[in-house]
Backbone bond lengths (Angstrom), bond angles and torsions (degrees), N, CA, C in turn:
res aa  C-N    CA-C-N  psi(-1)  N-CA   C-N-CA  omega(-1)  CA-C   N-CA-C  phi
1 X - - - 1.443 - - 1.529 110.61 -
2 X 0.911 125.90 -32.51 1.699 135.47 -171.81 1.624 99.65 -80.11
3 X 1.056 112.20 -40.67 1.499 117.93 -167.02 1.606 108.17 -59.78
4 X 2.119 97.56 -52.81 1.515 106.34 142.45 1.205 137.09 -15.22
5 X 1.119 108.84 -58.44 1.474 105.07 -160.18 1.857 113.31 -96.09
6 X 2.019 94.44 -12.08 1.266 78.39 -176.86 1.937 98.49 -93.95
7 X 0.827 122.91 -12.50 1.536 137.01 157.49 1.734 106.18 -21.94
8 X 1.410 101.02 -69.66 1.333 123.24 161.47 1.473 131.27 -28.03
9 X 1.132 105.37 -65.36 1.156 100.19 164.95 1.933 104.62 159.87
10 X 1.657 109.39 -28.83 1.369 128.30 -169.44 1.692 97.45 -58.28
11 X 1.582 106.74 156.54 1.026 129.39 -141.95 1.803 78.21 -120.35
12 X 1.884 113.29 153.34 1.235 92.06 172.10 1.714 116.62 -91.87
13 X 1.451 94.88 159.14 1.719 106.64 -142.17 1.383 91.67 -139.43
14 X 1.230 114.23 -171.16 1.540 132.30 161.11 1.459 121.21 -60.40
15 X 1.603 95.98 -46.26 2.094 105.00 166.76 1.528 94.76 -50.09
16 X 0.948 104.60 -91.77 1.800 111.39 -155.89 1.695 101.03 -38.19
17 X 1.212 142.23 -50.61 1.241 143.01 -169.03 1.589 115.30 -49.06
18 X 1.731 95.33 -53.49 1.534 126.53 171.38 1.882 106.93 -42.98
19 X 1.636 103.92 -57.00 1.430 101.37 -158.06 1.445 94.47 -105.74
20 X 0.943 120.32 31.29 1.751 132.39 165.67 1.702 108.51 -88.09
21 X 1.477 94.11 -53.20 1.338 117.11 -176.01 1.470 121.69 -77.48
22 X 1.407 116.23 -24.65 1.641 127.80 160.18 1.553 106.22 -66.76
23 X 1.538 127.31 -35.81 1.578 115.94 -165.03 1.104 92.80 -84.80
24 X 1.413 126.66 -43.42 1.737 125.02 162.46 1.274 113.51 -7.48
25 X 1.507 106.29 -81.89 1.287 141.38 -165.11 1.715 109.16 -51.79
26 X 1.085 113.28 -41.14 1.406 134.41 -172.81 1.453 105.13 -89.93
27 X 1.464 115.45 -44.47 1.799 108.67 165.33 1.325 117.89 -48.21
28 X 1.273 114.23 -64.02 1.531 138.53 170.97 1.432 116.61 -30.67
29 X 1.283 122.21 -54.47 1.536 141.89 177.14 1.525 99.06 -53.09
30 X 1.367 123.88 -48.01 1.141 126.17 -135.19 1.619 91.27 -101.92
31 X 1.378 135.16 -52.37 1.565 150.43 140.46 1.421 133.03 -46.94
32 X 1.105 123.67 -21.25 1.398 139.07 -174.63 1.674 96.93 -68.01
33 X 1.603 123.45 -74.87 1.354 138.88 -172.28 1.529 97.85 -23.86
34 X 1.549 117.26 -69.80 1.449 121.78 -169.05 1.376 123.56 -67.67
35 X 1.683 103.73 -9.85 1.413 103.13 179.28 1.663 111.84 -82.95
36 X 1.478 92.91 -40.92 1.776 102.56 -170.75 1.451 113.16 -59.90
37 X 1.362 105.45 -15.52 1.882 105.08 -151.09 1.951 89.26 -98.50
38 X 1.566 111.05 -10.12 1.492 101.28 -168.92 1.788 95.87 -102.97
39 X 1.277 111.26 142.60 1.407 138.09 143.66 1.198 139.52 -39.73
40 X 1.210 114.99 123.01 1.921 103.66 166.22 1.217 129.29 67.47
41 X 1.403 119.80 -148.56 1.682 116.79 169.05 1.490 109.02 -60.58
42 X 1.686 134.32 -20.22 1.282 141.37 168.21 1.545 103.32 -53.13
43 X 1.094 135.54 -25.65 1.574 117.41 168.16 1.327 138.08 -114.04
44 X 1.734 102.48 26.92 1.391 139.53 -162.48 1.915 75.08 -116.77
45 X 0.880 137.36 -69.94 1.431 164.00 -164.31 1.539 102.29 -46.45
46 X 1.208 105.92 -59.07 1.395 116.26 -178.07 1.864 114.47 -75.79
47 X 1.469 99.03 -45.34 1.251 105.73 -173.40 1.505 106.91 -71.55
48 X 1.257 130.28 1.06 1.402 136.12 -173.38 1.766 91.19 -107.19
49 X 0.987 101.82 -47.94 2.182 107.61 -171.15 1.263 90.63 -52.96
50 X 1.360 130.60 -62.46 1.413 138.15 -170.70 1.420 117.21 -49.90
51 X 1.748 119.78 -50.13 1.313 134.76 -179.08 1.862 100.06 -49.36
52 X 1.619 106.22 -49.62 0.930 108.56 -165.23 1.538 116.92 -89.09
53 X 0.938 122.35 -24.76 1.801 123.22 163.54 1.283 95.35 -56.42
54 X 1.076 133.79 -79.28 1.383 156.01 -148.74 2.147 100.29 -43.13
55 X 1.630 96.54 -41.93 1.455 94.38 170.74 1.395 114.07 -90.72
56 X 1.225 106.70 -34.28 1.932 102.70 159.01 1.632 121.41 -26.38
57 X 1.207 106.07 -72.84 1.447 132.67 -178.86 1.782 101.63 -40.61
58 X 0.812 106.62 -72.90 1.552 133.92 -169.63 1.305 90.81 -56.11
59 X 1.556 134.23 -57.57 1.453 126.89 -157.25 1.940 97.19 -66.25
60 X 1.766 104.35 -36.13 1.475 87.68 -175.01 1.685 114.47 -109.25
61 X 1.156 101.31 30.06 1.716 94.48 156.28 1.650 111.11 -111.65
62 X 1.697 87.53 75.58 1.684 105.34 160.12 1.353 128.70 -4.34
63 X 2.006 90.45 -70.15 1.687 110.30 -167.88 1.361 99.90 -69.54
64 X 0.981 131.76 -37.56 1.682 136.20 177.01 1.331 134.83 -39.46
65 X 1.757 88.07 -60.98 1.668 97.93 -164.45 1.391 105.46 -137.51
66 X 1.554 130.64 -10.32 1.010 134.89 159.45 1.654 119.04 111.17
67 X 1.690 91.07 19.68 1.598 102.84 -162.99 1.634 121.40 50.43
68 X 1.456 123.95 -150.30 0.839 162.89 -142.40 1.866 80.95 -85.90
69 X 1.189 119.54 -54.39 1.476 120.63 -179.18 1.757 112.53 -76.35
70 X 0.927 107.81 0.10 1.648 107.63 164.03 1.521 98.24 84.18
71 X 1.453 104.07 -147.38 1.710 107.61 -172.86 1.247 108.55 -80.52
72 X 1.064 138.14 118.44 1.497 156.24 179.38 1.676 107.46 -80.31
C-alpha cells in the first residue's frame, strides 16, 4: 500500500508511516508464531530463510516495487 501511494505521487507523511507500520504488524503476526516456537541455531535459520524470501518476493514483483531497480 505505501509503495501505492508513493507511486502516486504522496510525499512521505503520516499515511505512509501509519501503513508501513500496519504491514509490519501484519508480517510479524503472520511469521512471528514459527519463529518463537523454534530453538537455537533453528531461529537463526529461519530468520535468515525469511530475510531472504522476503527479498525474493519483493525483487520479483516488478509492478510493485520496481524489482531489482527499486521504485520506478
Amino acid at each position: 500500500a505505501t509503495v501505492n501511494l508513493a507511486e502516486a505521487g504522496w510525499t512521505v507523511g503520516p499515511v505512509q508511516i501509519v501503513l508501513s507500520a500496519l504491514a509490519a504488524a501484519v508480517f510479524s503476526a503472520v511469521v512471528g508464531p514459527a519463529v518463537v516456537r523454534a530453538r537455537g541455531t533453528t531461529v537463526l535459520m529461519i530468520t535468515l530463510a525469511i530475510g531472504e524470501l522476503t527479498g525474493a518476493v519483493v525483487n520479483q514483483l516488478k509492478s510493485v516495487t520496481g524489482g531489482a531497480d527499486g521504485l520506478v
